[in-house]
C-alpha positions in Angstrom: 0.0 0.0 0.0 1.2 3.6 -0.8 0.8 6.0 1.7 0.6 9.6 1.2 -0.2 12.3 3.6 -1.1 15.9 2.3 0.1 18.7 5.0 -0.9 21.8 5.2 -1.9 24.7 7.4 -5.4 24.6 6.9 -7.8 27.0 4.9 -5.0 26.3 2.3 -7.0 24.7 -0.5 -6.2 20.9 0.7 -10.0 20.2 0.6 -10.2 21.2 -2.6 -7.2 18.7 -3.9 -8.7 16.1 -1.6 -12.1 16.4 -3.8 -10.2 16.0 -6.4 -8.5 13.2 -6.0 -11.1 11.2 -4.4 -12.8 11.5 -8.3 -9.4 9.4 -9.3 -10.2 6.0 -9.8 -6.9 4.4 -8.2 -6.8 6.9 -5.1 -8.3 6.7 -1.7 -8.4 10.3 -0.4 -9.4 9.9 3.3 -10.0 13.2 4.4 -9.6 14.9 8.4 -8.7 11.7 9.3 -6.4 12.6 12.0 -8.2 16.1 12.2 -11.2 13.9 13.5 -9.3 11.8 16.5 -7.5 15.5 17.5 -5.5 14.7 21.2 -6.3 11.0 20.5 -4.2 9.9 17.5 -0.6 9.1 19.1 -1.2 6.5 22.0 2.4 5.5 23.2 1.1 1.9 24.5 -0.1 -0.4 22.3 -3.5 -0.9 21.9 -6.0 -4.2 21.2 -8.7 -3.9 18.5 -11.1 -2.5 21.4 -8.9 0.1 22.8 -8.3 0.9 18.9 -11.8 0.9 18.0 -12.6 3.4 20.8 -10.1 5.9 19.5 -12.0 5.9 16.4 -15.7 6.2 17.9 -15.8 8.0 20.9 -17.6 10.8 20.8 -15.8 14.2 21.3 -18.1 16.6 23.6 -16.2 19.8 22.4 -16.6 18.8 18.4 -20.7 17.6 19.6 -20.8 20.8 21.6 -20.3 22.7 18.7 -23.1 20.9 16.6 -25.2 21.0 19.0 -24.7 25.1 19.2 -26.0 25.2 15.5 -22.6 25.1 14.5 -21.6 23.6 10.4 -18.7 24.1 8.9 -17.8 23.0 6.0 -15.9 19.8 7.5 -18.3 18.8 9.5 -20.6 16.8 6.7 -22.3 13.7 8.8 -26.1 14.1 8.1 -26.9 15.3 11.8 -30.5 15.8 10.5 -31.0 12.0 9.5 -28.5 9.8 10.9 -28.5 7.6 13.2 -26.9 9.1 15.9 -28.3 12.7 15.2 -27.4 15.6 17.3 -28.5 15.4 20.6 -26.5 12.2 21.3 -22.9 11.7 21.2 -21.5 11.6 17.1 -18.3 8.9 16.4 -15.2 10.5 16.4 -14.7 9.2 13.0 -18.4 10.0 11.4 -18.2 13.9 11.8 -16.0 14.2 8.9 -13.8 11.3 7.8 -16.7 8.5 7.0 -19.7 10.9 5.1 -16.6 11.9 2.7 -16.3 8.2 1.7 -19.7 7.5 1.5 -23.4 8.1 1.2 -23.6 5.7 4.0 -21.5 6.8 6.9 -23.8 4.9 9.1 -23.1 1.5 7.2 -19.8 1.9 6.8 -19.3 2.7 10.4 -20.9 -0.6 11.1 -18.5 -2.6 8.9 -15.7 -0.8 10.7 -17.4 -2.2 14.1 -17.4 -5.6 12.9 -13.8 -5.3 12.0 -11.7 -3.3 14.2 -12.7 -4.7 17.8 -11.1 -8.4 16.9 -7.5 -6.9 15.9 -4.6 -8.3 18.0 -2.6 -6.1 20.4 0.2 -3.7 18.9 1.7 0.0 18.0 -1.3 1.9 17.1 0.7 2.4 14.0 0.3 -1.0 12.4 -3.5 -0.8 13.4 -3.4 2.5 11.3 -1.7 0.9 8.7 -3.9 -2.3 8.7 -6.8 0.0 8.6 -6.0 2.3 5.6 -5.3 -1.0 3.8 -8.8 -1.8 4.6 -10.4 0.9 3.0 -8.0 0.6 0.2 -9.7 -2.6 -0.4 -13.3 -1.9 0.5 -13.5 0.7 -1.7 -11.3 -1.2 -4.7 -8.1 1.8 -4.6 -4.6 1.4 -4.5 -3.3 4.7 -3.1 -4.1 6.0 0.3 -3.7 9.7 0.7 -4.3 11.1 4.2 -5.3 15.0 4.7 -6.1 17.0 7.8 -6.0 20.3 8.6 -3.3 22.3 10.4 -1.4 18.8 9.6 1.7 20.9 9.5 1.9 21.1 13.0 2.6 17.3 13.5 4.2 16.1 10.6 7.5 14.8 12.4 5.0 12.8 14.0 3.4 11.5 10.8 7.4 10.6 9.7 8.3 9.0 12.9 5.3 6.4 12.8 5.4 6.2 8.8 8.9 6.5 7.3 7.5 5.2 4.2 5.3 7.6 3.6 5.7 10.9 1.3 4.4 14.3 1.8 2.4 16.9 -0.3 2.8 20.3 1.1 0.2 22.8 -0.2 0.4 26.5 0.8 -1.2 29.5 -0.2 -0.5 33.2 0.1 -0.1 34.3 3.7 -2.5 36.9 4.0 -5.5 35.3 1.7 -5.0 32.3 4.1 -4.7 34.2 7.6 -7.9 36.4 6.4 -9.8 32.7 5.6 -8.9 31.0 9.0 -9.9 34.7 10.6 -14.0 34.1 9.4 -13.7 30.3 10.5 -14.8 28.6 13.2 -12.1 26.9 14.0 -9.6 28.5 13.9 -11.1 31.9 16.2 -11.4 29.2 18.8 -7.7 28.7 18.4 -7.2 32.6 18.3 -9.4 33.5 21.0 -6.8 33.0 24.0 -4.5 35.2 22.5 -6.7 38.3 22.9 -7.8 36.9 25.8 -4.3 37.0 27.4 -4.0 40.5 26.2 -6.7 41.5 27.7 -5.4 39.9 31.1 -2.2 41.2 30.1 -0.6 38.1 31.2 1.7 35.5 28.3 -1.1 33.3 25.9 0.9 30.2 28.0 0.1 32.1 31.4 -3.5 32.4 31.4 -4.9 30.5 34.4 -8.1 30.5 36.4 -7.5 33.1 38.7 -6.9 35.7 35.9 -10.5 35.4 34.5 -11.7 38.3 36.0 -9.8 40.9 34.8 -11.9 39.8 31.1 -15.1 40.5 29.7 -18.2 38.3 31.0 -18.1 36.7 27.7 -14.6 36.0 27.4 -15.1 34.2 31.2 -17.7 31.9 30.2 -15.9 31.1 27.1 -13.1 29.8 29.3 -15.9 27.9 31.5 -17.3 26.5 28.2 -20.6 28.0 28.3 -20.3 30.0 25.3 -21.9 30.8 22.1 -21.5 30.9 18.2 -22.0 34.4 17.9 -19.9 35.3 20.6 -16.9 33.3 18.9 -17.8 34.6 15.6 -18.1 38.4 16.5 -15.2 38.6 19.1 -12.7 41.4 17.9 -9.9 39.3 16.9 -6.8 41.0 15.3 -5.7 39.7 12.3 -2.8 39.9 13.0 -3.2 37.0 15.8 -4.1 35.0 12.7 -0.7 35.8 10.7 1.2 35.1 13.7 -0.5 31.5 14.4 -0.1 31.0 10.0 3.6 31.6 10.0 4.0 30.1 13.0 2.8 26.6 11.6 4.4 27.4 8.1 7.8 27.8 9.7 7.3 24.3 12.0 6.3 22.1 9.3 8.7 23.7 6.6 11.5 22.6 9.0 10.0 19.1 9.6 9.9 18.9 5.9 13.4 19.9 5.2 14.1 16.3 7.0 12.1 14.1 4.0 14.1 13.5 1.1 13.5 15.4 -2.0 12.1 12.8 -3.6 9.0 12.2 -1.3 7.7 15.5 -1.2 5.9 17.7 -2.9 5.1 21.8 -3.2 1.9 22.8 -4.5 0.9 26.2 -4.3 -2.9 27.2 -4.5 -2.7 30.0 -6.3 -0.8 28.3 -9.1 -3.0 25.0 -8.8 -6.0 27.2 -9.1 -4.7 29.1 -12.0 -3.0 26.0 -14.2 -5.0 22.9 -12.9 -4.3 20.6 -15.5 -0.4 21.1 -15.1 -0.4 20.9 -11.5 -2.6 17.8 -11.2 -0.6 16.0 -13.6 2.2 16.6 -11.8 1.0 15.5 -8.4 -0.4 12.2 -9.9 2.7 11.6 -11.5 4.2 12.1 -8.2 1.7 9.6 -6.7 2.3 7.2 -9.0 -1.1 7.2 -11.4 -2.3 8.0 -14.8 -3.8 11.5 -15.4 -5.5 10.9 -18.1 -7.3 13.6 -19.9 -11.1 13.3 -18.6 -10.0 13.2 -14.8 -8.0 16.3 -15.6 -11.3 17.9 -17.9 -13.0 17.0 -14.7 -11.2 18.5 -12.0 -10.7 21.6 -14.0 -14.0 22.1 -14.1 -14.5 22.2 -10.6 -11.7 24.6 -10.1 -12.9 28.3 -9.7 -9.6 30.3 -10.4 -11.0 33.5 -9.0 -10.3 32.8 -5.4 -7.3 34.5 -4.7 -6.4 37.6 -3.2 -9.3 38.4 -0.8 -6.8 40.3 1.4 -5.6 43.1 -1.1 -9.2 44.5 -0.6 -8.7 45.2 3.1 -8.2 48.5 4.0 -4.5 49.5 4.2 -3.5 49.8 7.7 -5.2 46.1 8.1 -3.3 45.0 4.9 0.1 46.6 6.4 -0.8 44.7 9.6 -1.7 41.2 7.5 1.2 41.1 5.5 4.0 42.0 8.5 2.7 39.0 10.8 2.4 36.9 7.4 6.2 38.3 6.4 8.3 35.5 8.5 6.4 32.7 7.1 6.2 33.8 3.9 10.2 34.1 4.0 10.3 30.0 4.9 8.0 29.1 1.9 9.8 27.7 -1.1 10.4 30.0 -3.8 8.0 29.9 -7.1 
């Protein structure tokens, strides 16, 4: 089995090449796999199928939480309105995103997982990874696996230690446009939010305990306590230059894990030029995969390409343009060139 893993910082366009290449005939593109399991995905200790199998389906209350709240991103595609485990109760770990991209059924598939996983012997969690990417590979009749999670960067010498095998796609996209999309996500406030929080306490982001809540804002206080709401998170006043920090932050930690892979086995993509010349740049990432692009897979993803997402940022004002493109500036300078 081949074994790909596509890294990137997040709001980078790797959804849109995972689309693509789950339309290839010979790839399996599994996507927020590890995104899904979050804290959960590197057990030290071995694990038996059960221990394994819970990894993959416990529910995570912060991830139900949010659903609960009226909360749906893009990633989060399980049909909450019909499924089976809907969204009052508890969703697997694994159904929220990873499962509904592989299939119309996330339900059944989640049952053929149950009836596999539980009975596998004791080992590294890493062969039980292994052994389970081979068994989509073969349920759904591929040949290539190709992992892709967001804000992947930030573990990638974890990726290499547990698959040396593997090979890397690295897609990145202009600083600012990128910073600006994770600044109107979800996701990625609830990452921001501490930051302005820790200025308001004027204490470090790493030094913000319990007993400094009450120098915030009510609403900042019962964010900490969990009791909080979308449109708080949403309409907080974030800088954005919080989010250029935390975007050349991860592009400079996994552009120096990737320095460590071999030439070989990686790959750059940039969105921008992906976007603009599809048909090149897919050809070359399936020849670096190792599979035909033939001319109606590359007709097909082309047309699902819309070239004219690019530079949302250079229609910000100029002072928060200025401020975009100096927190944006050091990861910028530890992108490859081209």
């Amino acid at each position: 089995m081949s074994l790909t893993f596509v890294v990137g910082t997040g709001r980078c366009g790797s959804t849109v090449l995972s689309k693509a290449l789950h339309t290839h005939p010979e790839i399996l593109s599994l996507s927020e796999f590890f995104a899904s399991l979050r804290n959960r995905s590197f057990p030290a200790a071995p694990l038996d199928g059960r221990e394994f199998w819970r990894i993959l389906s416990e529910p995570d209350p912060s991830v139900d939480s949010m659903v609960r709240k009226g909360l749906r991103t893009p990633e989060l595609a399980y049909p909450y309105e019909t499924g089976r485990f809907g969204r009052a109760a508890g969703v697997p770990a694994i159904c929220h995103m990873t499962l509904p991209l592989l299939s119309d059924d996330p339900d059944g598939l989640y049952d053929e997982l149950a009836d596999e996983v539980p009975s596998w012997p004791r080992r590294p969690v890493v062969h039980h990874y292994r052994n389970l990417f081979a068994w989509f590979t073969r349920r759904f009749g591929r040949r290539i696996t190709v992992e892709r999670s967001g804000t992947s960067l930030l573990y990638v010498h974890r990726l290499r230690a547990m698959f040396p095998e593997a090979r890397f796609v690295h897609i990145f996209r202009d600083g600012p446009d990128c910073a600006l999309s994770m600044s109107r996500h979800y996701g990625f406030r609830l990452i921001v939010l501490p930051r302005a929080a820790a200025r308001m306490a004027g204490v470090p982001v790493t030094g913000l305990v319990k007993h400094h809540l009450d120098r915030l804002p009510p609403d900042y206080q019962r964010f900490f306590r969990r009791d909080f709401s979308v449109e708080f998170v949403m309409g907080a006043d974030l800088a954005l230059s919080d989010f250029g920090e935390f975007w050349s932050s991860t592009i400079r930690h996994g552009v120096r894990a990737l320095a460590e892979v071999d030439p070989s086995d990686r790959l750059d993509l940039r969105y921008e030029r992906l976007l603009a010349e599809p048909a090149t740049q897919f050809a070359a990432l399936a020849s670096f995969l190792g599979v035909a692009a033939d001319r109606q897979w590359l007709d097909q993803v082309a047309e699902r390409i819309d070239p004219s997402r690019v530079g949302a940022a250079r229609q910000l004002d100029p002072s928060d343009q200025a401020e975009l493109l100096a927190s944006c500036a050091p990861g910028e300078q530890a992108l490859p060139a081209g």
